[in-house]
Each structure stands twice: as structure tokens, then as C-alpha cells.
C-alpha positions as CSV (number, residue, x, y, z in Angstrom):
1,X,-40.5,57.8,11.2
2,X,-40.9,55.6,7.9
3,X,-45.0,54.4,7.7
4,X,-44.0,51.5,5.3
5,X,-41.3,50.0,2.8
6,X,-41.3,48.9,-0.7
7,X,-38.6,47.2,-1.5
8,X,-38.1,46.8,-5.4
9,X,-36.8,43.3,-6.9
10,X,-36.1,42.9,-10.4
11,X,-37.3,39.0,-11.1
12,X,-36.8,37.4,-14.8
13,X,-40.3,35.1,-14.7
14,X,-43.5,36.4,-12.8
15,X,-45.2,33.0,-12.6
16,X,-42.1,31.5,-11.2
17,X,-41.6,33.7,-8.6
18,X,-45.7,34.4,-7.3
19,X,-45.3,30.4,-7.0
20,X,-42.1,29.8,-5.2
21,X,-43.4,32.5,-2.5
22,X,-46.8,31.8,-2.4
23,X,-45.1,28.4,-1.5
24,X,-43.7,30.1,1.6
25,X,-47.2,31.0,2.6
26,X,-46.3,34.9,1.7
27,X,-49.9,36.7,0.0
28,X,-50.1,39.4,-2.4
29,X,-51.5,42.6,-2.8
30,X,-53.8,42.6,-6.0
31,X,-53.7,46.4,-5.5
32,X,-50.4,47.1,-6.6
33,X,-50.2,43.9,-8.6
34,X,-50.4,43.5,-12.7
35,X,-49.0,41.0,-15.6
36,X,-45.3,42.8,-14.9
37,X,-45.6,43.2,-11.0
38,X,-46.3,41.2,-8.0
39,X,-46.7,43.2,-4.9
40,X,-45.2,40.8,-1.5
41,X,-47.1,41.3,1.3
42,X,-44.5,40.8,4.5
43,X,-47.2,42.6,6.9
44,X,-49.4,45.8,6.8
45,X,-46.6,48.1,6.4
46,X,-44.0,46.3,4.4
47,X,-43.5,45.1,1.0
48,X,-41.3,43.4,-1.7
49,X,-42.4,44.5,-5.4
50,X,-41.5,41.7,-7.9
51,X,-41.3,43.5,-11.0
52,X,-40.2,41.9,-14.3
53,X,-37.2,42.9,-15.5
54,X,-38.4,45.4,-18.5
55,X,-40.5,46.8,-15.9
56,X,-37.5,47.2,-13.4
57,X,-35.6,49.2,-16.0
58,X,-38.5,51.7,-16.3
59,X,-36.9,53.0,-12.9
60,X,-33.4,52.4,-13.0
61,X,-31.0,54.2,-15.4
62,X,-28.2,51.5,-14.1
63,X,-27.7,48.2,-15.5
64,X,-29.6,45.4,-13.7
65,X,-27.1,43.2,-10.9
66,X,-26.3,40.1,-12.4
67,X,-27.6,38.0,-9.1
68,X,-25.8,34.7,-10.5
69,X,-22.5,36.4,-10.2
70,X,-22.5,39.7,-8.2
71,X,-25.0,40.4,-4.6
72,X,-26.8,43.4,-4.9
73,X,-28.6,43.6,-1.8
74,X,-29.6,41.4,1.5
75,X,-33.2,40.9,2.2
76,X,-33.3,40.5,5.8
77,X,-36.7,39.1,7.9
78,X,-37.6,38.1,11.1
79,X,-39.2,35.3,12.0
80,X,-41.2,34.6,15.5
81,X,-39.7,31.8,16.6
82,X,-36.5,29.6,15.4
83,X,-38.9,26.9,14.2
84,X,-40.4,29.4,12.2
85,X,-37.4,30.2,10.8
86,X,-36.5,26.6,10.1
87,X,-40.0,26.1,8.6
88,X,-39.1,29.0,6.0
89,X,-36.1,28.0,4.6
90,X,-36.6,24.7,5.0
91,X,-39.9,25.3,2.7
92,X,-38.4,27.7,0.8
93,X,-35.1,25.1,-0.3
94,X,-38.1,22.1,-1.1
95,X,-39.5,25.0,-3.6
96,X,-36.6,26.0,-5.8
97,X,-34.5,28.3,-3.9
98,X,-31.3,27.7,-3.1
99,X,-28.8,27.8,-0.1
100,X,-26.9,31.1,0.3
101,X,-25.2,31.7,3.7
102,X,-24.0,29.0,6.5
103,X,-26.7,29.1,9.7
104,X,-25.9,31.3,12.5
105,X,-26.6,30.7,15.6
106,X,-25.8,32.5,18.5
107,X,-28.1,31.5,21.2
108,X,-29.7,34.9,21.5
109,X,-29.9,35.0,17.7
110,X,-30.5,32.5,14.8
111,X,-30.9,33.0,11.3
112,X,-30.8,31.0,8.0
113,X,-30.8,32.6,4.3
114,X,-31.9,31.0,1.1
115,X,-32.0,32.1,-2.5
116,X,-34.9,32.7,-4.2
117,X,-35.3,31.5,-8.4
118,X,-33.8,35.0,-9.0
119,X,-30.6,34.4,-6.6
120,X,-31.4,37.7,-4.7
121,X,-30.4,36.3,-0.8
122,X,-33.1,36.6,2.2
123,X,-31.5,36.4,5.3
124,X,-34.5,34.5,7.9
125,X,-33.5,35.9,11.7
126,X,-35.6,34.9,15.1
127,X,-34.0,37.3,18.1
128,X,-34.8,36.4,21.4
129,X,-37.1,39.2,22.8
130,X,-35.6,39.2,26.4
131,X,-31.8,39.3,25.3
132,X,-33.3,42.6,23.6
133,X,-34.8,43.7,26.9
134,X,-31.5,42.6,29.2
């Protein structure tokens, strides 16, 4: 069983992007933070590192996705509730990001996505815990 994730993001402006999330009420961890790296906190075991570009490429041998054109990966949450859900994107399109996919909604299931200021797509998903159990 995995204890924890890091997911790695490549971001083009540090400032930026610590604002537009702290916006969304997420907190960092200092720990694994620095002038080229912010580390996400999404709870105790999971994690988005920001890292600047030119630190990005210090682990990649691959070019970097252009996120304007091309997808290179889904970030996909859940939230608690579908008003938390709303509240996110909602907060998150009032701070810079930008609409990605159309809202789902399937009764049992609803999700939003948004863009952040780097393009990279977060898909918000609230699941209701008794379908799950049925």
C-alpha cells in the first residue's frame, strides 16, 4: 500500500501560483518548500510539488508539456460535499484559473474542473458515500 503521494507540477511563476492556491484555502509545507518549490498540502499524506520550471527540468530528461496546447496529466480531488465542490471552483475561477471541462453530474456523482494559471486541469469530484456502499 502507498503511505503518501507527491505529485510534481512544473509552474512558470512561484508567487503566482502560492497565491492563486492559497486562494482556494490549500496550505503549504515550509518543509519541503524553497524560492523554486512550493510543497501543496491536500492532507497528511498527499501532495502537489509546484516546482519552477528550471527546477522541474532538474528531474526530467523530456521536454516540459506545453499546457496551453497539449494535457499532460488530470489532477483529480475529492471534495466532501457538492457545495464544497462548487465553493472550489467557483473560488478558484474568481482567482485566475480558468474553465476546463463541462460539469458532470450524475446524481451519485458530481464533479467540476478548473485550470490553474499554469493550464494543468484539476478535476473537483464529491461521490455520494452510500452509492459507494449499495
Amino acid at each position: 500500500m502507498i503511505n503518501s503521494l507527491f505529485l510534481n507540477l512544473p509552474i512558470k511563476d512561484l508567487d503566482t501560483t502560492k497565491t492563486f492556491f492559497g486562494k482556494l484555502g490549500f496550505s503549504f509545507n515550509e518543509q519541503f518548500s524553497d524560492e523554486r518549490t512550493a510543497c501543496l498540502v491536500l492532507n497528511e499524506n498527499n501532495f502537489v510539488m509546484l516546482l519552477t520550471e528550471p527546477r522541474f527540468k532538474d528531474f526530467v530528461s523530456k521536454e516540459i508539456a506545453d499546457t496551453t496546447r497539449t494535457t499532460e496529466v488530470l489532477v483529480g480531488i475529492t471534495a466532501e460535499s457538492r457545495a464544497r465542490v462548487d465553493e472550489l471552483v467557483d473560488a478558484a475561477l474568481a482567482n485566475g484559473g480558468s474553465p476546463a471541462n463541462e460539469t458532470q453530474d450524475h446524481g451519485f456523482m458530481y464533479g467540476r474542473s478548473f485550470q490553474d494559471p499554469d493550464h494543468h486541469i484539476w478535476e473537483v469530484v464529491w461521490m455520494d458515500p452510500a452509492a459507494l456502499t449499495g
